[in-house]
C-alpha positions in Angstrom: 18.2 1.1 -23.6 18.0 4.8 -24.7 18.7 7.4 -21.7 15.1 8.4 -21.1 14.1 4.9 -20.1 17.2 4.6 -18.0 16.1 7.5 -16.5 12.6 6.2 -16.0 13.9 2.8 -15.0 16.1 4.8 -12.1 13.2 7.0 -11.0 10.8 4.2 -10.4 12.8 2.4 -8.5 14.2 5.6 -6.2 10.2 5.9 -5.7 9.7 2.1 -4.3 12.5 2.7 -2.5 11.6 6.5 -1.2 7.8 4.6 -0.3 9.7 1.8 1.5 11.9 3.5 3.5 9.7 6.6 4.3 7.3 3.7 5.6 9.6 1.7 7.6 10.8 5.4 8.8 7.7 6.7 9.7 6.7 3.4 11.6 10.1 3.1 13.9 10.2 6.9 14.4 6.3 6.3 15.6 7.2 3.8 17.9 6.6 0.9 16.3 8.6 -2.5 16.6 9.7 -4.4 14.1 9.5 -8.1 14.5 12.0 -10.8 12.7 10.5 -12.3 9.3 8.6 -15.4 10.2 6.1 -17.8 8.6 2.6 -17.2 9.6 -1.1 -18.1 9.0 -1.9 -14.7 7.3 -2.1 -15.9 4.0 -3.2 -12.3 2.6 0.2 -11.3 3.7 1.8 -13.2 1.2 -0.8 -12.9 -1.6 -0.6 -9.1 -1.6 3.2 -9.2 -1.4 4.0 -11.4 -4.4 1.4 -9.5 -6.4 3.0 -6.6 -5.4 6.2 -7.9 -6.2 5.0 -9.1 -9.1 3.5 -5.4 -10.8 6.7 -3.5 -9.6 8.8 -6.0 -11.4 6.5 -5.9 -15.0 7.3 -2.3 -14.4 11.4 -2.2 -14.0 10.8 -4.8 -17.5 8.4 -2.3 -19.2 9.9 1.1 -18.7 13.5 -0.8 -20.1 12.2 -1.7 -23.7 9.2 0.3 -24.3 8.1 4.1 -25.5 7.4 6.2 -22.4 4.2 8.3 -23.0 4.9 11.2 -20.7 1.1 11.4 -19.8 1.3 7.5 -18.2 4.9 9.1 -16.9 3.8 11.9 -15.0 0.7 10.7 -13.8 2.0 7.5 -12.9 5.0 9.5 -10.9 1.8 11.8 -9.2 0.0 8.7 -7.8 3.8 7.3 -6.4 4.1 10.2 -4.2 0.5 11.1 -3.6 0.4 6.9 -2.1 3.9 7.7 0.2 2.5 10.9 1.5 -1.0 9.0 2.5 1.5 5.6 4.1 3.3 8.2 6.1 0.2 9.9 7.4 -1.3 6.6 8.2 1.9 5.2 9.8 2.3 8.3 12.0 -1.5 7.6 13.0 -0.8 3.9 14.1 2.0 4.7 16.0 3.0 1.7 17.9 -0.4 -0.4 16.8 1.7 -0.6 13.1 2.7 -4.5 12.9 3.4 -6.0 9.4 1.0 -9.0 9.6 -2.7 -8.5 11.1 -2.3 -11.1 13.8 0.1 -10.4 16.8 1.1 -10.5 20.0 0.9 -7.3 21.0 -1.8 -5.1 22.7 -3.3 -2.6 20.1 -5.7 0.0 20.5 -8.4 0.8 17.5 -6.6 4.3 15.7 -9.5 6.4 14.6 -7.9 9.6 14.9 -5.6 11.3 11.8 -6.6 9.9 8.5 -8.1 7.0 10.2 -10.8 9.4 10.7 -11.5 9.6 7.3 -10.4 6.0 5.8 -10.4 3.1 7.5 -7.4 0.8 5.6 -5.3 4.0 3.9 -2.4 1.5 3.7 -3.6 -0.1 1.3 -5.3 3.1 -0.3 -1.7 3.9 -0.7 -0.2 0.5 -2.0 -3.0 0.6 -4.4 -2.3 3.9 -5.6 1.9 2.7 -5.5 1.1 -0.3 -7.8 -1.5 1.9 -10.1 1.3 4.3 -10.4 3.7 1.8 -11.8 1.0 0.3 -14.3 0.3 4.2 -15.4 4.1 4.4 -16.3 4.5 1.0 -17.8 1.2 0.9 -19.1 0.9 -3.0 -20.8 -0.8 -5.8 -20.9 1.1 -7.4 -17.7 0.6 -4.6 -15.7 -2.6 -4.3 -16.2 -2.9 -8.2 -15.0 -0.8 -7.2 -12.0 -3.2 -4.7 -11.1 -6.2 -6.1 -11.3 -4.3 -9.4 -8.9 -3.2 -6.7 -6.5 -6.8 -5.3 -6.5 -8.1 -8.9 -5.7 -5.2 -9.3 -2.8 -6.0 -5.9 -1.6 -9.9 -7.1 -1.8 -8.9 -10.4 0.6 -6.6 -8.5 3.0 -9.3 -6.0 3.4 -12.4 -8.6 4.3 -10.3 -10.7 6.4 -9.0 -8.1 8.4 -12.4 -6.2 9.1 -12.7 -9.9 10.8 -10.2 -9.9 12.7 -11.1 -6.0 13.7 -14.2 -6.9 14.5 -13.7 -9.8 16.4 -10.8 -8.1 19.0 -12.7 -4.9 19.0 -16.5 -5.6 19.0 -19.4 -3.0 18.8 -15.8 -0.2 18.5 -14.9 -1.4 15.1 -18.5 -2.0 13.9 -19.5 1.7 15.2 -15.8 2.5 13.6 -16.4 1.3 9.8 -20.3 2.6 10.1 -19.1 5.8 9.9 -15.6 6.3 7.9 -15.7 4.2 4.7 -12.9 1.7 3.6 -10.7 2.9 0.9 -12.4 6.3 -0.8 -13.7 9.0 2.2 -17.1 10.1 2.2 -17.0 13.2 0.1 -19.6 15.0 2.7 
């Protein structure tokens, strides 16, 4: 490995890391609580999080034995921290309504205030925009698979949460996602 694809290799993953932790951050320092790992029935969950797992590992391979095109570099390094300032905005907007799986205990409030105001899932906005930047810098065949699976999980999450939305907030939600849009904001 030459040193400009260690160096590449490094950065990537001080960015997953930097998106992680500024997440999990943002979350606690919100007022969120963090519940022990445990085996649910939110099958979404675990799609999105091996697909996930599976395009950030394609690109710790990629970036090891292939050319680095600066364009796919700095593009790819753009979308990482454009996706970790959009998680901490949305994490500070949830506050304590942030939980890791859709279905819980807990009392939760519908969060239409902050960037919620604009988009209603831009969590996933930004793990999308995580996982494009990794197939930007890796730029192969693989990631390109892993994308397009994440997009799919994403897809999945998305409909079966608005469910779940809609059926522990009623007319709210369905007056909610009438007027902000899912993923891209209305441009007027």
């Amino acid at each position: 490995m030459n040193e400009s694809n260690l160096l590449v290799f490094v950065l990537t993953i001080v960015s997953i890391f930097i998106y992680i932790f500024a997440a999990n951050y943002t979350s606690r320092k919100s007022g969120a609580k963090f519940t022990r790992f445990s085996f649910n029935q939110d099958f979404t969950f675990y799609f999105i999080y091996f697909t996930y797992l599976f395009a950030v590992a394609n690109t710790l391979i990629s970036v090891i034995n292939i050319q680095i095109n600066l364009l796919h570099l700095i593009l790819g390094f753009i979308l990482i921290v454009f996706s970790i300032y959009i998680n901490i905005l949305a994490r500070t907007a949830l506050a304590e309504n942030w939980t890791p799986f859709m279905f819980s205990n807990k009392s939760q409030t519908l969060v239409e205030t902050g960037i919620y105001s604009k988009i209603r899932h831009p969590i996933y906005l930004s793990l999308l925009l995580l996982i494009l930047g990794c197939t930007l810098i890796s730029f192969n065949f693989s990631g390109i698979v892993a994308f397009i699976l994440f997009c799919i999980s994403i897809a999945f999450r998305i409909n079966y949460e608005e469910l779940y939305l809609i059926k522990n907030f009623n007319k709210s939600y369905i007056e909610y996602s009438k007027r902000v849009s899912r993923l891209i904001p209305h441009l007027f």
